[in-house]
LORO-11910 format. One record per residue (C-alpha): residue number from 0; residue in three letters; x, y, z. Coordinates in pm, 1 decimal. Each point is the difference from the previous one (the first is absolute). Example, Ala and Ser with C-alpha at 12.3 -4.5 7.8 and 13.67 -1.06 7.14 Angstrom:
<nodes>
   i  aa        u        v        w
   0 Ala   1230.0   -450.0    780.0
   1 Ser    137.0    344.0    -66.0
</nodes>
This chain:
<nodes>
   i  aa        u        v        w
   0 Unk  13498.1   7095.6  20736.1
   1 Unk    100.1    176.8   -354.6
   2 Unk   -106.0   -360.7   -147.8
   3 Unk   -323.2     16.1    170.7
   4 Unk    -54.1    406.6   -108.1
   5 Unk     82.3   -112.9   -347.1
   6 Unk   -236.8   -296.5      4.1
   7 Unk   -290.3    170.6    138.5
   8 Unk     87.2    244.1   -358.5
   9 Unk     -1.0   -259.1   -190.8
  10 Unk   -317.5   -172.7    176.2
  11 Unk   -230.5    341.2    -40.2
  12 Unk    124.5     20.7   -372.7
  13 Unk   -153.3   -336.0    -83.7
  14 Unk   -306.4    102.4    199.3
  15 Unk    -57.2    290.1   -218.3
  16 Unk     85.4   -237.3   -322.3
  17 Unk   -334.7   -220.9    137.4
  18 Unk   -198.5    262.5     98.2
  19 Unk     25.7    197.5   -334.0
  20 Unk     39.2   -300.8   -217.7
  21 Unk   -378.6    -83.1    157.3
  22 Unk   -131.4    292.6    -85.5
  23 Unk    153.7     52.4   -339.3
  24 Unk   -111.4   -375.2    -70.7
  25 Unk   -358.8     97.5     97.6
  26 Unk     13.1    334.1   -131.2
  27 Unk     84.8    -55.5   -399.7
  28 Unk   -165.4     41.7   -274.8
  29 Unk   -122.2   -349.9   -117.2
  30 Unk    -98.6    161.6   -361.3
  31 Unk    377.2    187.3    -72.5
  32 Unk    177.4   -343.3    224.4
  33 Unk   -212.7   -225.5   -266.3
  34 Unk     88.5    228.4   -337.4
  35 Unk    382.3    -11.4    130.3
  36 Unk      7.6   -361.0      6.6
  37 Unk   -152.0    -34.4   -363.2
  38 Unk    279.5    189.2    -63.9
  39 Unk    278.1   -217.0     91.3
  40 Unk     30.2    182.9    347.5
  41 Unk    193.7   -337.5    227.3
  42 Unk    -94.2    216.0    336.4
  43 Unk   -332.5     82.1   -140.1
  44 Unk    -19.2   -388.9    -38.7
  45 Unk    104.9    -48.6    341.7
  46 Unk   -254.7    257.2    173.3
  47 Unk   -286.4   -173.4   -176.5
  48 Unk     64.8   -334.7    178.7
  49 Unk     63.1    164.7    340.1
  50 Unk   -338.3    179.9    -73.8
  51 Unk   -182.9   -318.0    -80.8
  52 Unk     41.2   -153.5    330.2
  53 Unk    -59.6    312.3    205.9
  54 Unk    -69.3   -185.9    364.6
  55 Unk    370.4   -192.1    -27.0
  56 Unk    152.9    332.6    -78.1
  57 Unk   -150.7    225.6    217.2
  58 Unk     72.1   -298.9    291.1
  59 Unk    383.7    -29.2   -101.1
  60 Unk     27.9    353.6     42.6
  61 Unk   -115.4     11.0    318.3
  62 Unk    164.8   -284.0    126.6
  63 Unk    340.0    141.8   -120.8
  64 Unk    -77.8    392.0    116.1
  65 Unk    -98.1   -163.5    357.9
  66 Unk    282.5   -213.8     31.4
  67 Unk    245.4    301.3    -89.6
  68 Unk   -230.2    262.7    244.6
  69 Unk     36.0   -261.5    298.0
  70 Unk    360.6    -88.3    -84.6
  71 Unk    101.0    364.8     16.8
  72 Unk   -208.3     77.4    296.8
  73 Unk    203.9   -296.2    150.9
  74 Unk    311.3    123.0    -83.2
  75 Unk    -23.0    359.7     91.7
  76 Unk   -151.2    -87.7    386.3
  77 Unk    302.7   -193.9    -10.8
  78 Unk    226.8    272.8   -118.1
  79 Unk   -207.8    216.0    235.2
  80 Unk     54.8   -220.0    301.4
  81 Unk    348.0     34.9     -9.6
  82 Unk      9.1    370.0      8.4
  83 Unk   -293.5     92.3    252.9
  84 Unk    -84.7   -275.4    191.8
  85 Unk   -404.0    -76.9     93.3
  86 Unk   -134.0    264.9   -173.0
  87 Unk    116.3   -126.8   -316.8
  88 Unk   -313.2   -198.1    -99.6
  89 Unk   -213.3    341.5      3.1
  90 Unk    266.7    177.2   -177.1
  91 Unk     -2.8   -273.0   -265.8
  92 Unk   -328.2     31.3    -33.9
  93 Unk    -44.0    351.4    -78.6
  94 Unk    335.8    -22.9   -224.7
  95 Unk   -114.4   -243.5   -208.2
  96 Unk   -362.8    102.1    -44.0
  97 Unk    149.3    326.6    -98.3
  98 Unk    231.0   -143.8   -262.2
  99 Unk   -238.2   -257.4   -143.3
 100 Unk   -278.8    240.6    -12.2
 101 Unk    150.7    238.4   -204.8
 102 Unk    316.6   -147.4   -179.9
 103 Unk   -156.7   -407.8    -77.0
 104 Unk   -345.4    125.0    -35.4
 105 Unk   -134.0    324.0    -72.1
 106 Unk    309.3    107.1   -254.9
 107 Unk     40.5   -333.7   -175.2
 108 Unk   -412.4    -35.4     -7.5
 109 Unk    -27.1    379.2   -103.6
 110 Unk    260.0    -60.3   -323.0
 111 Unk   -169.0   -292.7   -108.3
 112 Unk   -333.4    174.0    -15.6
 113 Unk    140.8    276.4   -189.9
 114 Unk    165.1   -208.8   -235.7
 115 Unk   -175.6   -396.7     15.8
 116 Unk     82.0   -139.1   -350.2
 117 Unk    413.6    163.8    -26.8
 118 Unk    -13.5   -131.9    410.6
 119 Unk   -135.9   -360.9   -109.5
 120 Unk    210.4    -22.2   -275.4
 121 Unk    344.5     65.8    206.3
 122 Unk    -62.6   -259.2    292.0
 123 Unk   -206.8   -270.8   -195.8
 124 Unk    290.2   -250.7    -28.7
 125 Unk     87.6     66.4    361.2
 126 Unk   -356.9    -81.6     50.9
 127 Unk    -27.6   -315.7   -137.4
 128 Unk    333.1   -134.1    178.6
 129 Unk   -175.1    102.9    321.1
 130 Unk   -365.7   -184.3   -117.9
 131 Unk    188.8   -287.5    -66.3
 132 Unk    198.0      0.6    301.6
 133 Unk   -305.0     61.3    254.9
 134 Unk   -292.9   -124.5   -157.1
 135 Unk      2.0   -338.2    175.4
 136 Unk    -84.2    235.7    318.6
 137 Unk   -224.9    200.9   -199.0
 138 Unk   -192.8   -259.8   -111.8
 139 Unk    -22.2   -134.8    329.9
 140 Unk   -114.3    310.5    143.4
 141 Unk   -290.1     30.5   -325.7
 142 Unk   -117.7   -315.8     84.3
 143 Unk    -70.3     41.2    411.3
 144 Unk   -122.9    375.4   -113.6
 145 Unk   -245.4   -147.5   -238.7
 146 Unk   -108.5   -272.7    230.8
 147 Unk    -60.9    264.0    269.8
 148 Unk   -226.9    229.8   -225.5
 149 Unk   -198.6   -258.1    -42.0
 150 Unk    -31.6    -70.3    337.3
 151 Unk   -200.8    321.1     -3.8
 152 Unk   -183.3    -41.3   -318.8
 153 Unk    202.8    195.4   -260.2
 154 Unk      3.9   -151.6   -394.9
 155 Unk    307.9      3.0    -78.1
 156 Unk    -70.4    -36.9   -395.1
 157 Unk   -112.1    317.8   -206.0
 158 Unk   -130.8     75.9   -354.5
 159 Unk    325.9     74.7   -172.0
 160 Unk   -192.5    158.9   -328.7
 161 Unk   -233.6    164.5    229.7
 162 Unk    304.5    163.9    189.7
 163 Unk    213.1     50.6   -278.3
 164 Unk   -313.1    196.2   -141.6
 165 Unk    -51.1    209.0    303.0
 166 Unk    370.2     88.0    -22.9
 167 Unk    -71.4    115.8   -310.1
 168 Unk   -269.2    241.8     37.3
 169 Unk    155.6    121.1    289.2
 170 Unk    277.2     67.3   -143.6
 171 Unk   -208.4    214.7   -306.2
 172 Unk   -182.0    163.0    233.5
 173 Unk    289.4    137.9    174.1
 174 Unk    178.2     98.2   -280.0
 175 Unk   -319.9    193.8    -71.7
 176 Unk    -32.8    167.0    320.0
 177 Unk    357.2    136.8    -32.4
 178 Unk    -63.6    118.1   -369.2
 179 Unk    212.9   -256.7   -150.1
 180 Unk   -245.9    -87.7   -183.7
 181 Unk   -266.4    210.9   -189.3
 182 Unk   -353.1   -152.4     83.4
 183 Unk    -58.1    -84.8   -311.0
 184 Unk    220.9   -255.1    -15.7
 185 Unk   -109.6    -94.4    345.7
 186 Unk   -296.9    -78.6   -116.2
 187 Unk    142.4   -204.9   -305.2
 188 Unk    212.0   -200.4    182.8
 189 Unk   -231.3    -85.1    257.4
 190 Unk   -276.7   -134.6   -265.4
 191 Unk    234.8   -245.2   -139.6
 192 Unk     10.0   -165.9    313.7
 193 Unk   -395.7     20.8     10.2
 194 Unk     13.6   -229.3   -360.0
 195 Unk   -117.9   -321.3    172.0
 196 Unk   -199.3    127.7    243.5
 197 Unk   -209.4    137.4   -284.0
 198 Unk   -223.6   -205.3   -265.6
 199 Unk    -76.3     91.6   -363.7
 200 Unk   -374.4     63.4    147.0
 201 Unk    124.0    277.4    137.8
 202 Unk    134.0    219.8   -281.3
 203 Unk   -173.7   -132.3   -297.8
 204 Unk   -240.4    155.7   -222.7
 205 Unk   -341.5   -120.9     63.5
 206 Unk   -199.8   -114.6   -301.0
 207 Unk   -215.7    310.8     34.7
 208 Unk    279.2    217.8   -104.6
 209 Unk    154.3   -227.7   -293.0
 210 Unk    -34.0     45.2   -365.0
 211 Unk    -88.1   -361.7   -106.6
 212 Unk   -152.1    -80.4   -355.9
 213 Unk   -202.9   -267.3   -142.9
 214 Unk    116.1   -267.0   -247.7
 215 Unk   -295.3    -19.0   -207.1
 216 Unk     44.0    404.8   -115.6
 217 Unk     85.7     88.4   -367.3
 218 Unk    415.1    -31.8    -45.5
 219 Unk    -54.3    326.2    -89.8
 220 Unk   -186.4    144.3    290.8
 221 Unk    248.9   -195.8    189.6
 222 Unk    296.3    146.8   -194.9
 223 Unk   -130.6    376.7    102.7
 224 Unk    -37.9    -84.0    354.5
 225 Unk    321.2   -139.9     25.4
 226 Unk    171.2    285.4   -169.8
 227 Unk   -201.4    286.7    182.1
 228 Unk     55.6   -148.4    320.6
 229 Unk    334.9    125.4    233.7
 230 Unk     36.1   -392.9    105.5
 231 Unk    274.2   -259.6   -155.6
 232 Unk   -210.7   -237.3    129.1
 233 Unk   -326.8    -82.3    -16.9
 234 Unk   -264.0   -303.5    134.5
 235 Unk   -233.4   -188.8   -234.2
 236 Unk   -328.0   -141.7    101.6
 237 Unk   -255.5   -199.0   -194.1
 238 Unk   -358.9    -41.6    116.0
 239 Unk     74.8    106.9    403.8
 240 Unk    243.8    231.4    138.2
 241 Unk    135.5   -287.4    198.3
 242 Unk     60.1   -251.8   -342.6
 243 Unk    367.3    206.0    -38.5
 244 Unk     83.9   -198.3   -319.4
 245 Unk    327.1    248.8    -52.9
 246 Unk    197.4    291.3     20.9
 247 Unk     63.8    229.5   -272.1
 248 Unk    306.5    168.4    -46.9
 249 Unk     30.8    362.4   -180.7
 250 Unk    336.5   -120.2   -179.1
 251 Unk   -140.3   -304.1   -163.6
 252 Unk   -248.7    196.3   -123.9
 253 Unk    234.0    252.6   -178.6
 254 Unk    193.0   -322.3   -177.5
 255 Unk   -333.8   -137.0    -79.3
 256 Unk   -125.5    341.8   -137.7
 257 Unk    345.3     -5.0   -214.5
 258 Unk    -39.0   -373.9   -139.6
 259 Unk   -346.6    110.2   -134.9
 260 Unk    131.4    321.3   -118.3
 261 Unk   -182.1    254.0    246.1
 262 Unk   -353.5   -170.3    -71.8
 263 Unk   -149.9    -59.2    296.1
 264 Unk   -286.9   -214.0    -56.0
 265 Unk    275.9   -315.5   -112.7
 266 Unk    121.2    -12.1    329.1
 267 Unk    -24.6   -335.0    179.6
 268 Unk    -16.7     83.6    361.4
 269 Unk    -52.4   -364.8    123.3
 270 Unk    324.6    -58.3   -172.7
 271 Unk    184.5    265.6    252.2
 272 Unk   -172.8    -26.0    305.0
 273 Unk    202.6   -170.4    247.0
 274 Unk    -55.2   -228.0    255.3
 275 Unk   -118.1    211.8    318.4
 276 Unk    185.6    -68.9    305.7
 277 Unk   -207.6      4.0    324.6
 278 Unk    112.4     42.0    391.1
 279 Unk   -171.3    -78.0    277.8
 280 Unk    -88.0    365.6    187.4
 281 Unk    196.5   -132.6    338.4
 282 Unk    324.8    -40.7   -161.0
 283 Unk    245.1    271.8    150.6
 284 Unk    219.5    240.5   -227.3
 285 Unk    323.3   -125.7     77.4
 286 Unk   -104.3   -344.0   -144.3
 287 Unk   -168.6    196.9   -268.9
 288 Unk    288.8    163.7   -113.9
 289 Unk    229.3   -249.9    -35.1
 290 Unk   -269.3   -192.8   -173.1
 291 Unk    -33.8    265.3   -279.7
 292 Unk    412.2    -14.3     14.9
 293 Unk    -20.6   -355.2    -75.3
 294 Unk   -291.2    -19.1   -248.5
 295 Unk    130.2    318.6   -164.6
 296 Unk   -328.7    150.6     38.1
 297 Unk   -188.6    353.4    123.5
 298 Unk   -314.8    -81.8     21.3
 299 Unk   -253.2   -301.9    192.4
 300 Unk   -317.7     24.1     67.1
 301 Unk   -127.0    -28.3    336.6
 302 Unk   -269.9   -319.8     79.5
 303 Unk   -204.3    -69.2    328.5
 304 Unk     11.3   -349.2    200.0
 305 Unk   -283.4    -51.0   -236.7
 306 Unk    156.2     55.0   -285.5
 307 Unk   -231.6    320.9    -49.9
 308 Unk    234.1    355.7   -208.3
 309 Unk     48.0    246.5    307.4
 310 Unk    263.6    262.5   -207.3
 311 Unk    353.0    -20.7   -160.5
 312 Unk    358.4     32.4    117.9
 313 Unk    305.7    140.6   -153.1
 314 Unk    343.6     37.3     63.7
 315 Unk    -52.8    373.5    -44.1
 316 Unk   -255.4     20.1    329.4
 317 Unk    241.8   -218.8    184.5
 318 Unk    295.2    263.8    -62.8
 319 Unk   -233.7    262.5     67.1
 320 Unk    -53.2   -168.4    397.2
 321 Unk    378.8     53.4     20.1
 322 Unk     99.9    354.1   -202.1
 323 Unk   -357.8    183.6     24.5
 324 Unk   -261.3     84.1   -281.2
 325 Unk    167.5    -57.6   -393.3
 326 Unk   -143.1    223.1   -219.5
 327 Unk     82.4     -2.8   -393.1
 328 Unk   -143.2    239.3   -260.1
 329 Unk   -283.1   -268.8    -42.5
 330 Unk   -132.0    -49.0    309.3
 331 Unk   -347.7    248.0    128.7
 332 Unk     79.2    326.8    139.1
 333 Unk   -198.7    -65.2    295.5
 334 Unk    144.0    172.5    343.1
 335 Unk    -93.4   -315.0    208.2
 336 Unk     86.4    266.5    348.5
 337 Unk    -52.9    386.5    -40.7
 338 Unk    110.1    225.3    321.2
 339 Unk   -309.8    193.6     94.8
 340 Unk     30.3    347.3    146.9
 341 Unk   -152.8    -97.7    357.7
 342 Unk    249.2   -277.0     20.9
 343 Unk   -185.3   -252.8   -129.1
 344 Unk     22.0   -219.8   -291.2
 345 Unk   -213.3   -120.1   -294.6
 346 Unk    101.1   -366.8    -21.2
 347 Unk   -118.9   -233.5   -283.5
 348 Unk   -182.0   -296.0     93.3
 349 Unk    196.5   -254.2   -130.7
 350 Unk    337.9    145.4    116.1
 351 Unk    162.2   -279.2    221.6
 352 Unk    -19.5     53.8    357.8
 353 Unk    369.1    -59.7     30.9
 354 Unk     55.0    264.9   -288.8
 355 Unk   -125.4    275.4    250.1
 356 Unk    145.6   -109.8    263.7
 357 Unk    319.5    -26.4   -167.9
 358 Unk    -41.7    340.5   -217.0
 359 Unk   -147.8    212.7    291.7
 360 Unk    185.7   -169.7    344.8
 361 Unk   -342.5   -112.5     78.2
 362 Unk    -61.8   -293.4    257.5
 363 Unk   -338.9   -144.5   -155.4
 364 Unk    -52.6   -362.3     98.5
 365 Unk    113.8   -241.1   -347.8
 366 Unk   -184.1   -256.2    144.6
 367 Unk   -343.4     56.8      6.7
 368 Unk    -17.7     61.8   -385.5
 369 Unk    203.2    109.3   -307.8
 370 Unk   -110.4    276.5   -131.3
 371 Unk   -116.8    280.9    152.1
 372 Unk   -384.1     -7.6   -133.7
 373 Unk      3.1   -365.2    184.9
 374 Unk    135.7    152.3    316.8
 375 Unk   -275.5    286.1     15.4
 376 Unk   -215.2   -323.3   -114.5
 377 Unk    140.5   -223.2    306.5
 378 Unk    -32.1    292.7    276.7
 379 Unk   -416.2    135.7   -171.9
 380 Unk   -119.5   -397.0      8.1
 381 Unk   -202.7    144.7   -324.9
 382 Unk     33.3    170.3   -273.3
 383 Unk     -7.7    389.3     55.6
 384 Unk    -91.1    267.5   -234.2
 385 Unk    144.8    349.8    -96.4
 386 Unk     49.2    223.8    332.6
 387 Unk    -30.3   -353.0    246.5
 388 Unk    288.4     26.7    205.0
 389 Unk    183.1   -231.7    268.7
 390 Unk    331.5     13.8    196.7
 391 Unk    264.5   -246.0      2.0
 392 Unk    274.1     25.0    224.1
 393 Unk    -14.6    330.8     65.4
 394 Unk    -45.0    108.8   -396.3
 395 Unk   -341.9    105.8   -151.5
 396 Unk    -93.6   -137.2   -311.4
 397 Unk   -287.3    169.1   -170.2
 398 Unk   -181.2   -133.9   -367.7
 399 Unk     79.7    280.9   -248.8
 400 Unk   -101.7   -232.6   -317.5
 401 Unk   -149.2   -340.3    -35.1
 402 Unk    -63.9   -145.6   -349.3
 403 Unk   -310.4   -286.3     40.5
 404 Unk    156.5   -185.5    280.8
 405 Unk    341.0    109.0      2.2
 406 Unk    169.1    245.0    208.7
 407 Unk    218.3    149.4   -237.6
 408 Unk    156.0    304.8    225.5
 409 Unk     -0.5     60.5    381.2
 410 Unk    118.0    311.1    129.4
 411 Unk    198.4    -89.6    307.4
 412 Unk    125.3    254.1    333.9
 413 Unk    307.5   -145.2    182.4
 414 Unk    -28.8    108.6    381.3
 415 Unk    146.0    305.5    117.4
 416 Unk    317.1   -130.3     87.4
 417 Unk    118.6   -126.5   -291.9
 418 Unk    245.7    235.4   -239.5
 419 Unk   -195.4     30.2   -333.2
 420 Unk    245.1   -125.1   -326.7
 421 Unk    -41.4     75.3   -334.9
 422 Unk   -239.7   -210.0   -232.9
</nodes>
């Protein structure tokens, strides 16, 4: 009987080893688990495999905790027998739900939570003796489980980038909510995962907006332009505005100015143009960016399928969808969103529709257009003068200037409910 006492110890013990081993196992930190092993860390090594073939853990586990749970109930309505006669099985049962409950399940479980990478780390060679030892069983009990969820229709394959993603987010968001982190760098670390589902037509300058000059202009007047403008970089045409025959670039300029000893007019700018570089507009930014990595550039211009100039792209407005607005002592001192007293805002035109939904917490749709003159432009189905108003979603946009057809600022009320931020 004292054999049988001690086994049924010995039995719950390596209960609560499988119970909180599961949970541990399930419970760690992929990221820290995956920086130990680059480390050197041999158990860090060792949880990355069992984590890699989840199912066969998980089903080794179980098949060792219910061997042990059915092997001590065994032995203690044995033990039990012996001592009380036929009401031993009842008295078993309550026993042993007791002691599995709380000491093989809900302590050993409750530890691992609290501590899942120091927990994973202690039992992962114990672990993998006891995957090796019972996966035969546990693969024979994946394969009649998958056959059976298929009996009822259920994919068994998933997205692994798509979930891995999710996980991700998640995970930021959380860390948000609990004030880990600051929502600024929420908002940061959720646009680099936004990179490819993003194009270059999204973000880039339209051809309205650039500063472009023409080829067949004085070096001179060239010269001036160059050096009054705040661009490094800037796109030559001849005859169209489409015919981009170059791009100038401030810096040549200087060591051409220098060669001819400051004179301008000795300059020859079809000798320092360089070759323009042209994207088409549904290329994402993540292949964007590591195409300026690899070209060692900053700066494409942006075609259409038909080969037409839309705008330009630069590294710069690709860092800016990730970090926010970059400002230098250069750039326009334009307030693109000023804070009105009534709690509305004055918005410029051509501010992206993600900007002010990323800047103010807003919830504007991204898909209907880019900026937020082609959203009012999307929702009026014309083109509305000062004072024409509409609502979107809940927010009233009203025309507070328009310059020929161009709505270059929209005053825009959120709905009551939402909390009014600073501009």
């Amino acid at each position: 009987m004292i054999g049988s006492i001690v086994g049924i110890g010995i039995l719950l013990i390596l209960s609560a080893f499988f119970s909180g081993s599961e949970t541990a196992l399930t419970a760690v930190s992929r990221a820290r688990i995956h920086h130990l092993q680059e480390e050197g860390n041999k158990r860090a090594r060792i949880v990355v495999r069992l984590i890699e073939r989840r199912e066969r853990l998980i089903g080794s586990m179980l098949v060792g905790n219910n061997i042990v749970n059915i092997f001590a109930s065994a032995l203690a309505t044995s033990v039990l027998i012996d001592l009380v006669g036929d009401g031993a099985v009842a008295i078993a049962t309550v026993i042993m739900t007791v002691l599995v409950i709380v000491f093989s399940e809900v302590l050993p479980k409750t530890y691992a939570i609290r501590h899942p990478d120091r927990a994973s780390l202690s039992v992962a060679p114990a672990v993998a003796f006891v995957v090796f030892v019972f996966s035969p069983i546990a693969i024979t009990v994946q394969f009649i489980v998958s056959r059976l969820l298929k009996l009822f229709g259920e994919r068994t394959d998933t997205n692994v980038h798509d979930a891995a993603e999710q996980e991700i987010r998640g995970t930021i968001s959380m860390h948000a909510e609990t004030g880990a982190v600051v929502e600024h760098e929420r908002d940061m670390l959720h646009s680099i995962l936004d990179l490819d589902r993003m194009t270059v037509g999204e973000i880039m300058t339209h051809r309205r907006r650039m500063l472009t000059l023409d080829a067949d202009l004085p070096a001179k007047v060239l010269v001036e332009r160059v050096m009054a403008s705040p661009y490094t970089r800037i796109p030559v045409w001849r005859s169209e505005l489409d015919n981009i025959v170059g791009v100038l670039h401030a810096k040549d300029v200087l060591r051409a100015l220098g060669t001819t000893r400051g004179n301008p007019e000795a300059v020859d700018i079809a000798a320092i143009v360089t070759k323009p570089w042209f994207v088409p507009e549904t290329t994402n930014l993540l292949e964007q960016m590591s195409a300026f990595r690899e070209r060692h550039a900053h700066f494409a211009l942006v075609v259409d399928e038909y080969g037409g100039l839309m705008g330009l792209v630069t590294l710069e407005d690709i860092l800016e969808e990730i970090v926010g607005e970059i400002t230098d002592e250069h750039d326009a001192k334009t307030r693109m969103i000023a804070a009105q007293p009534d709690g509305s805002y004055l918005v410029q035109g051509i501010l992206s529709v993600r900007d002010v939904n990323r800047r103010l917490g807003w919830d504007l749709d991204e898909d209907e257009a880019t900026t937020i003159a082609g959203l009012m432009l999307h929702h009026a189905q014309t083109i509305p003068n000062v004072g024409d108003r509409c609502e979107i979603d809940g927010f009233r946009f009203v025309v507070t200037t328009r310059q020929g057809n161009t709505l270059t600022q929209i005053r825009i009320a959120p709905p009551p409910d939402i909390t009014p931020r600073a501009g």
